[in-house]
C-alpha positions as CSV (number, residue, x, y, z in Angstrom):
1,X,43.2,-17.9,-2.2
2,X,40.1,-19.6,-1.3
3,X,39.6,-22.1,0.8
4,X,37.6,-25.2,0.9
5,X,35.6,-26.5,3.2
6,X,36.1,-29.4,5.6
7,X,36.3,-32.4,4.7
8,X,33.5,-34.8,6.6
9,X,35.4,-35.9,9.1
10,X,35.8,-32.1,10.0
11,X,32.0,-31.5,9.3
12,X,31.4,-34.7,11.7
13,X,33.3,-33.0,14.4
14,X,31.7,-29.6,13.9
15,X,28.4,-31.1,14.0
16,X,28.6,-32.6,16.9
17,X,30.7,-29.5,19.2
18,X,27.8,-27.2,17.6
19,X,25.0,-29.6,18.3
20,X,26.3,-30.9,21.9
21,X,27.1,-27.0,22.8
22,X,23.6,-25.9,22.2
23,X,21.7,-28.7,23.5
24,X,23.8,-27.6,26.7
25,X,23.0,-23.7,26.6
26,X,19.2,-24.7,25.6
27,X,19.2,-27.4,28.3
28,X,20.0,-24.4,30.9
29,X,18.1,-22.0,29.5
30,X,14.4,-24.3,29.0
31,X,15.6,-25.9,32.5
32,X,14.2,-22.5,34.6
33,X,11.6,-21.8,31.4
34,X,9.8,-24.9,32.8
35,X,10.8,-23.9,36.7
36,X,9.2,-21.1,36.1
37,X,6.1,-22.7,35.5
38,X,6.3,-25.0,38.2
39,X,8.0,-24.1,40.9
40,X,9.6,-20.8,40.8
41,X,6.4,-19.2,41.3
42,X,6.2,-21.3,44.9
43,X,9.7,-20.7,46.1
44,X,10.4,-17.2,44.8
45,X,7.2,-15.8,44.0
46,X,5.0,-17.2,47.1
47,X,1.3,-15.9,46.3
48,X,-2.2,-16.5,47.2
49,X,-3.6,-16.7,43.8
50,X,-1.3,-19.3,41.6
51,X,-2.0,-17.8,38.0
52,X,-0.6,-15.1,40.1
53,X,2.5,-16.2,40.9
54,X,2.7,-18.1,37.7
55,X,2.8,-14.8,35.9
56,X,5.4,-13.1,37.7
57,X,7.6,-16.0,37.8
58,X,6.8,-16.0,33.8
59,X,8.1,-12.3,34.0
60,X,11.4,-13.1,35.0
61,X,11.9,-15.6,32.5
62,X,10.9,-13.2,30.0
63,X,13.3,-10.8,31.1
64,X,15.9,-13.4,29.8
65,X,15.1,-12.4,26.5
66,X,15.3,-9.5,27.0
67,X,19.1,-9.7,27.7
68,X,19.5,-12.0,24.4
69,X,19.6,-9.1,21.5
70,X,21.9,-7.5,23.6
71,X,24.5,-10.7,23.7
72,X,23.6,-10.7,19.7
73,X,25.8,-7.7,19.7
74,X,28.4,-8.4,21.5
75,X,29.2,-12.2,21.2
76,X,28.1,-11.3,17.0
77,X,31.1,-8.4,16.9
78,X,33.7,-10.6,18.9
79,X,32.3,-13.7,16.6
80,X,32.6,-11.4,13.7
81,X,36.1,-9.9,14.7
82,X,37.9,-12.8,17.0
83,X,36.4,-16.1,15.2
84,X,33.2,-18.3,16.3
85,X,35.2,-20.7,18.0
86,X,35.9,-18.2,20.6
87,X,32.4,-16.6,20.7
88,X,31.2,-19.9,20.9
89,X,33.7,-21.0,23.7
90,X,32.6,-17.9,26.0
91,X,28.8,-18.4,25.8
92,X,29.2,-21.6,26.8
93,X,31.0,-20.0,29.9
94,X,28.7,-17.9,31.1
95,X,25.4,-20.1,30.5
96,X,27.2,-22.7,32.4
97,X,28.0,-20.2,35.1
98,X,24.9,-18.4,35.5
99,X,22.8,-22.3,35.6
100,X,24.6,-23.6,38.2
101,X,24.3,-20.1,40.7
102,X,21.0,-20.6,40.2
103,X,21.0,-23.9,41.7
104,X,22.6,-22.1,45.0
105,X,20.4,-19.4,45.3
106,X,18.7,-18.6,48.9
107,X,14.9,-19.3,48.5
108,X,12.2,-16.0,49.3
109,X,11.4,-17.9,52.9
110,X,14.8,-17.0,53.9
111,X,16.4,-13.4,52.3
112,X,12.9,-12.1,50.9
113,X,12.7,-9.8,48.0
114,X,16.8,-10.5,47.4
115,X,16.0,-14.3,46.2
116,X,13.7,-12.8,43.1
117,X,16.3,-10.1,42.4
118,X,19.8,-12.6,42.1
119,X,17.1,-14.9,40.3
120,X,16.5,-12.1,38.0
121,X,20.3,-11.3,37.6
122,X,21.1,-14.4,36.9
123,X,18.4,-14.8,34.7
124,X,19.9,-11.8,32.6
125,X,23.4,-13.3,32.2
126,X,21.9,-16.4,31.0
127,X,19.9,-14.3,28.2
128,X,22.9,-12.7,27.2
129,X,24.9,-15.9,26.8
130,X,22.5,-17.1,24.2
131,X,22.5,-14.3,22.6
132,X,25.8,-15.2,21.4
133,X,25.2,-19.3,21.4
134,X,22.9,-19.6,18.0
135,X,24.6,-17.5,15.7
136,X,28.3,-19.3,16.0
137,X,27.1,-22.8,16.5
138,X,25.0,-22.6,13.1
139,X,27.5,-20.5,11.1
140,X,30.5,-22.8,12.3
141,X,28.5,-25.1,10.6
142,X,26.6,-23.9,7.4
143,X,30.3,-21.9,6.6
144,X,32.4,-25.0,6.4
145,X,30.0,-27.4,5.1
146,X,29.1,-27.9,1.3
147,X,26.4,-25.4,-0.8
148,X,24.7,-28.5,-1.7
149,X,23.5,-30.0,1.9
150,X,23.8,-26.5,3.7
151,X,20.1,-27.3,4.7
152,X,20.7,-30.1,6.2
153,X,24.2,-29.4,8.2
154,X,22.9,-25.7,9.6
155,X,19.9,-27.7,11.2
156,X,21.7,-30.0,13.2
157,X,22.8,-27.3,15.9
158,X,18.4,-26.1,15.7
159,X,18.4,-30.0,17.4
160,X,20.1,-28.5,20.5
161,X,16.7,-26.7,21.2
162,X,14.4,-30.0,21.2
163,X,17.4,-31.7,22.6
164,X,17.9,-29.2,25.2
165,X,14.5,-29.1,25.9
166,X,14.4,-32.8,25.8
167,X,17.1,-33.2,28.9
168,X,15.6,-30.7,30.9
169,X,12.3,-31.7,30.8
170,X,13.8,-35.5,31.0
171,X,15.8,-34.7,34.1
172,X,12.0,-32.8,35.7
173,X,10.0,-36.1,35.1
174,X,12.4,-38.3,37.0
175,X,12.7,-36.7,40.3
176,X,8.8,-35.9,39.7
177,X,8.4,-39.9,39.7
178,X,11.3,-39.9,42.6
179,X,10.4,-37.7,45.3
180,X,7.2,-36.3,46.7
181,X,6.1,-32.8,45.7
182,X,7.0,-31.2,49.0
183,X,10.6,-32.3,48.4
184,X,10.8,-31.2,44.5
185,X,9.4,-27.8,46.3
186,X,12.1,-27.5,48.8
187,X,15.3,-29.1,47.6
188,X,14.5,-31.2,44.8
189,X,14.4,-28.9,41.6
190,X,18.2,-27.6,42.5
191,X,19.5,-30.7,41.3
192,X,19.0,-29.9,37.7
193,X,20.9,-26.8,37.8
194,X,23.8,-28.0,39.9
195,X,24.4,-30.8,37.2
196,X,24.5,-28.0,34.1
197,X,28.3,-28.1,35.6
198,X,29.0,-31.6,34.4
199,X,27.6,-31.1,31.1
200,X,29.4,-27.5,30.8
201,X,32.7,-29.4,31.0
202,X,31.6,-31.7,28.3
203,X,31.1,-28.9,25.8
204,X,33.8,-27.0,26.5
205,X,36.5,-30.0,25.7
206,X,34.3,-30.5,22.5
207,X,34.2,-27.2,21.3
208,X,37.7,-26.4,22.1
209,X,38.8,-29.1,19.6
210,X,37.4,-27.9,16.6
211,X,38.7,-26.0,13.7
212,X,38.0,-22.1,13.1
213,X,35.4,-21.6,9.9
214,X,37.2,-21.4,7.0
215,X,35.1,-18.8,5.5
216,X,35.4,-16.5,8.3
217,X,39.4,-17.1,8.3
218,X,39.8,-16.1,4.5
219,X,37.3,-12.8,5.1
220,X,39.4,-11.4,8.3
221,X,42.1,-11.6,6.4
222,X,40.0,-9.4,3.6
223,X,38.7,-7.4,6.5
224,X,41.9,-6.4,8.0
225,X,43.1,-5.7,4.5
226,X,40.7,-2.9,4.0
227,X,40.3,-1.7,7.1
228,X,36.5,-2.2,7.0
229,X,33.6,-0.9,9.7
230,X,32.5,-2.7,12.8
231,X,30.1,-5.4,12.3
232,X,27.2,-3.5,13.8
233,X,27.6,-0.2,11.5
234,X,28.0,-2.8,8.3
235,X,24.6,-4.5,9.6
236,X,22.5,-1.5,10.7
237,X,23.5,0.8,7.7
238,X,23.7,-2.0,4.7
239,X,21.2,-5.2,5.9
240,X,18.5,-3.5,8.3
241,X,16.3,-5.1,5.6
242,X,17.3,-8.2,5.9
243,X,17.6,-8.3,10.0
244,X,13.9,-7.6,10.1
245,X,12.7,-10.4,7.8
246,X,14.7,-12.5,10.2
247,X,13.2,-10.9,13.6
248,X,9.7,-11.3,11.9
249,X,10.6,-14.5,10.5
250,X,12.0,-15.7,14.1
251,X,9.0,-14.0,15.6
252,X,6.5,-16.6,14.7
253,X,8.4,-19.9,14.8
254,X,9.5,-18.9,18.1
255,X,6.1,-17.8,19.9
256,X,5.0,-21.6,18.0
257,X,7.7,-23.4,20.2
258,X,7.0,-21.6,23.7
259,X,2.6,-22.0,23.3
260,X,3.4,-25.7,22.5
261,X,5.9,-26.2,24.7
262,X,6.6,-23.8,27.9
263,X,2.7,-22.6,28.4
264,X,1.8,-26.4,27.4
265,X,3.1,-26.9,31.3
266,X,1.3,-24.3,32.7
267,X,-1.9,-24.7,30.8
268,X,-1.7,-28.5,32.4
269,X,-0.6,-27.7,35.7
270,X,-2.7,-24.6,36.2
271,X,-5.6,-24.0,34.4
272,X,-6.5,-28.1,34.1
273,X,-5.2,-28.7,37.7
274,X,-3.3,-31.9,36.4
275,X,0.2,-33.8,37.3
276,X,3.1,-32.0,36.0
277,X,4.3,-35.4,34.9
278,X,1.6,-35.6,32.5
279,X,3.0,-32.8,30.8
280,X,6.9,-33.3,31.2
281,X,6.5,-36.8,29.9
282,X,4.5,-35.7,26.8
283,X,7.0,-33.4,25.9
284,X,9.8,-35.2,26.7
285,X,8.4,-38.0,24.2
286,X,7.7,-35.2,21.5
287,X,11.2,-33.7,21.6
288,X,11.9,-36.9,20.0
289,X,9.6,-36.6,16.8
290,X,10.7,-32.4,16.9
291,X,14.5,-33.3,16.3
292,X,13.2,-36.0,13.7
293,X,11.4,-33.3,12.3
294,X,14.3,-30.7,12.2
295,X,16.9,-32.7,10.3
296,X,14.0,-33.9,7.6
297,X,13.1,-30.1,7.0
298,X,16.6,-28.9,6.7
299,X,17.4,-31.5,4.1
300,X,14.0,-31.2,2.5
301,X,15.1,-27.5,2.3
302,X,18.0,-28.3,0.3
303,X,15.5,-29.6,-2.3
304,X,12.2,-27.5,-2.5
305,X,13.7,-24.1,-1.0
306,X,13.7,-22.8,2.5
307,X,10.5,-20.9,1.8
308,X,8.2,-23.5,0.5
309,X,9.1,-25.5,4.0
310,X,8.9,-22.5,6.6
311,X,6.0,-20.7,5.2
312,X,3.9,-24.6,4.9
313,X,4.9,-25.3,8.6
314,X,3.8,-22.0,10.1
315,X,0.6,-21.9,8.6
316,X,-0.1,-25.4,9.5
317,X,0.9,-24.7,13.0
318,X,-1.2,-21.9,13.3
319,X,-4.2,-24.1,12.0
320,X,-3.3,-26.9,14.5
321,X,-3.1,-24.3,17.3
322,X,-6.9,-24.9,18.4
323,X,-7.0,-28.7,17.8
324,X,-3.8,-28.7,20.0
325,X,-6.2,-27.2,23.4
326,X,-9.1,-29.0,22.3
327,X,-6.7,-31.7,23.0
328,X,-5.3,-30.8,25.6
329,X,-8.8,-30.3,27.2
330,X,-9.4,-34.2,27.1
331,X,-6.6,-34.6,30.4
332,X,-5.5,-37.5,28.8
333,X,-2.1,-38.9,27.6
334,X,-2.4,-40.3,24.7
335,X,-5.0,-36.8,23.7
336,X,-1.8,-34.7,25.3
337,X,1.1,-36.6,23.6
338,X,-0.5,-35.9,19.9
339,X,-1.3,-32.8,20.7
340,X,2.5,-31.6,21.5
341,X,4.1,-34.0,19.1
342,X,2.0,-32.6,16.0
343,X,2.9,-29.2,17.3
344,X,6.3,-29.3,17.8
345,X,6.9,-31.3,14.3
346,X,5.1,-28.2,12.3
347,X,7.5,-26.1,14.2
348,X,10.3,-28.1,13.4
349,X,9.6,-27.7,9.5
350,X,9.6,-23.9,10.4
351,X,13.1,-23.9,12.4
352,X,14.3,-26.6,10.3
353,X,14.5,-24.4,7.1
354,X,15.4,-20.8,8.9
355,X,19.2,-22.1,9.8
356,X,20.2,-22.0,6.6
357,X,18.1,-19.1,5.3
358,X,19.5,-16.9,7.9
359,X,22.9,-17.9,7.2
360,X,22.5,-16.8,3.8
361,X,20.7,-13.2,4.3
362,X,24.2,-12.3,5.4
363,X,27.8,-11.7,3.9
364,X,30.6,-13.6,5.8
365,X,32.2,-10.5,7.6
366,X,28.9,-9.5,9.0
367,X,27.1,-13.1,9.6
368,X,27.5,-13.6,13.2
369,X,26.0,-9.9,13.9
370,X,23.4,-9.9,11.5
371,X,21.9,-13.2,11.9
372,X,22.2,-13.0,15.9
373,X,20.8,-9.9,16.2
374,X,17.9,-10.3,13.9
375,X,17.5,-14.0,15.8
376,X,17.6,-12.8,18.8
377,X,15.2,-9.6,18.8
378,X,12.7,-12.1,16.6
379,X,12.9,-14.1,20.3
380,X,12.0,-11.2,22.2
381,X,8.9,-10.5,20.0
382,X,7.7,-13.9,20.2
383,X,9.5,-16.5,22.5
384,X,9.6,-13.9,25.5
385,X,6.2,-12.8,25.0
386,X,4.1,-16.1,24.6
387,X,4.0,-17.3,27.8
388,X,3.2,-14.2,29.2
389,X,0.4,-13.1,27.1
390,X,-0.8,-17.0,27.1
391,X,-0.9,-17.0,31.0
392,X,-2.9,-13.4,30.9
393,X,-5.3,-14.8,28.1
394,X,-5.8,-18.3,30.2
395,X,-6.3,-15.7,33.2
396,X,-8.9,-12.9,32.0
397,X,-10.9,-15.6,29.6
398,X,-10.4,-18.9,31.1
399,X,-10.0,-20.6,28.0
400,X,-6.8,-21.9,25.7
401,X,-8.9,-20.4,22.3
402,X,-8.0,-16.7,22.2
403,X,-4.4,-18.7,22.9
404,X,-4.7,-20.3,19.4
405,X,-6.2,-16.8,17.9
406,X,-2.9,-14.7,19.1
407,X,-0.6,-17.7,18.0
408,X,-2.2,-17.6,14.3
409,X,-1.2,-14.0,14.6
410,X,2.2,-15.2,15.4
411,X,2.5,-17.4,12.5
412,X,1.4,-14.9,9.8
413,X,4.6,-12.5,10.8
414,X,6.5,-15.2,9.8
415,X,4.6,-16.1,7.0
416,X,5.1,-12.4,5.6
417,X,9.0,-12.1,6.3
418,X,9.2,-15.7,4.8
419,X,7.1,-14.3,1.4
420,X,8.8,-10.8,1.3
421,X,12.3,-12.5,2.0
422,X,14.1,-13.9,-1.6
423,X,14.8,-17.8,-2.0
424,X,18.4,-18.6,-1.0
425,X,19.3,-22.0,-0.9
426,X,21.4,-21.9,-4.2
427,X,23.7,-18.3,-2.8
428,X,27.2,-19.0,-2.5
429,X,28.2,-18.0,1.2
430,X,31.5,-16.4,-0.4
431,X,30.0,-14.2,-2.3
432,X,26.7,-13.0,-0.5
433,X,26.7,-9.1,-1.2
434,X,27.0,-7.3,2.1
435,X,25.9,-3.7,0.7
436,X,27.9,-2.3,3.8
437,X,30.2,0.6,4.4
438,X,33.6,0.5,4.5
């Protein structure tokens, strides 16, 4: 029997628990990516040399990412096995949780080395809650929408990223223009976290009104049928090939995101010794344009191919690179604000395309594992490492260029998985071949 897919009324409501759960989860985790840069490294990592304590308070947020392949397997099997709704409804859970401890945690002035070590705890469960969130928000989507527009629907949930990014960095710049520094420094930047609980509530009565993907419904049925292998045996036996052109592919479009975005704060803040608010409000401004940019490439995806749009977005990003710190350099908004917008629109041509494409790698009873896992360790290789390597770079040579140099590196991974990787726009999620044991 097969089943068809939702009717837009039911697309509508998937769309918006999918894009309103991720923008959540992305709002917490790109809330202590931009701490990190601006405060953490003051009230957990209290140094005499800033680049210093910028650098281990980077650390810890790498360590995040760490946690997030890890999540890919778990969340992916239970998404894979119990549904994406529930996957879904879990990650949300513990994001939510981990945000909002965070927000309560005892500062280094009073408990010493235990502040950095619950911060780093927490830090982990927040990795491994994302490592669950992408996979089931875009398959929910791309697997109950039609083959014709898949583009287009599977980006909507990438818009939690920019959105995400968006609040958090919305939220920073007001109680930057409505308290003094010496406030934000000792109670002021809680606030953010505390209020992750209001918006937690929000996505979890959304989510928990939508249907189960129909796809994934019709294939556990199949699944229990034949009594067929775990998820992570099918994916690491019958698709290795396809996870790494995903982790590559991820790899670049991710370290494109975090130079233009996370180490555009501390490049501002640091190394230029300017406002944070001149940062904050640029990119706050330029989430905007990036979740423009998103929705236009997935459609435009539908049209030309998800190739064409990926591979012409990371290799303009990686050109744009050094006119983004020659930008920069000038201190000025208006210099700052194109800088970051043209950025983070060539990487939303690149993440645009790849919700779809990674959808499609995949056959339906291995989706969630495949696509999170491959995600996921493609955000370790380039999202987790960028800041760090950007803030050692800025450190040893003082200058944003050998920046632009690694990031072209960056971009060419993805450039490769993109080339070596078939078109897929016109498969039929049903009957993607899994080539995995039963």
């Amino acid at each position: 029997m097969s089943v068809s897919p939702s009717p837009r009324t039911g697309i509508a409501r998937l769309l918006a628990a999918s894009t309103i759960g991720t923008t959540i989860e992305f709002y917490d985790f790109f809330l202590y990516a931009t701490a990190a840069a601006t405060v953490f490294n003051k009230v957990f990592f209290p140094t005499t040399d800033p680049l210093t304590g910028v650098l281990l308070a980077v650390v810890t947020y790498a360590l995040g990412f760490a946690a997030r392949p890890i999540g890919g397997v778990v969340f992916g099997h239970l998404g894979d096995r119990q549904g994406r709704k529930r996957a879904l409804v879990l990650s949300l859970l513990l994001m939510g949780g981990s945000t909002f401890a965070i927000g309560l945690l005892p500062t280094y002035a009073s408990v010493g080395v235990l502040a950095p070590l619950l911060l780093v705890t927490l830090r982990l469960v927040q990795g491994f809650s994302l490592g669950g969130e992408w996979g089931g928000a875009v398959l929910l989507v791309a697997e109950s929408g039609s083959r014709e527009r898949r583009g287009f629907w599977a980006a909507w949930p990438q818009t939690g990223g920019p959105l995400g990014n968006l609040l958090s960095t919305g939220v920073l710049a007001v109680l930057s223009i409505t308290m003094s520094e010496a406030q934000f420094i000792n109670w002021g930047w809680r606030l953010p976290f505390l209020l992750s609980a209001v918006l937690i509530v929000i996505g979890l009565w959304v989510r928990t009104t939508v249907e189960e993907s129909p796809l994934f419904l019709e294939a556990r049925a199949s699944a229990e049928a034949a009594h067929t292998a775990a998820p992570i045996r099918r994916v690491l036996i019958g698709n290795w090939r396809n996870v790494l052109i995903t982790t590559f592919a991820r790899a670049g479009e991710n370290a494109i995101f975090y130079t233009f975005a996370t180490f555009l704060v501390i490049y501002v803040t640091t190394h230029l010794q300017q406002p944070r608010s001149l940062a904050l409000n640029a990119l706050t401004i330029a989430s905007v344009v990036q979740t423009a940019g998103i929705l236009a490439s997935g459609a435009l995806s539908d049209r030309i191919g998800r190739r064409p749009v990926a591979i012409a977005g990371a290799l303009s990003a990686g050109v744009w690179s050094f006119v983004f710190f020659a930008l920069v350099e000038q201190k000025t908004f208006a210099a700052v604000l194109l800088a970051v917008s043209v950025g983070l629109l060539l990487h939303a041509m690149v993440v645009g395309a790849q919700a779809a494409f990674f959808s499609e790698l995949f056959g339906t009873n291995v989706r969630y594992s495949g696509a999170s896992i491959g995600y996921q360790l493609g955000s370790v290789l380039g999202g987790s490492l960028a800041p760090i390597i950007g803030v050692w770079l800025l450190k040893t040579y003082g200058s944003g260029t050998p920046v632009a140099i690694y990031l072209v590196a960056m971009t060419l991974l993805t450039v490769t998985a993109m080339l070596l990787a078939p078109e897929t726009r016109a498969r039929d999620l049903r009957t993607v071949d899994t080539s995995s044991p039963r």
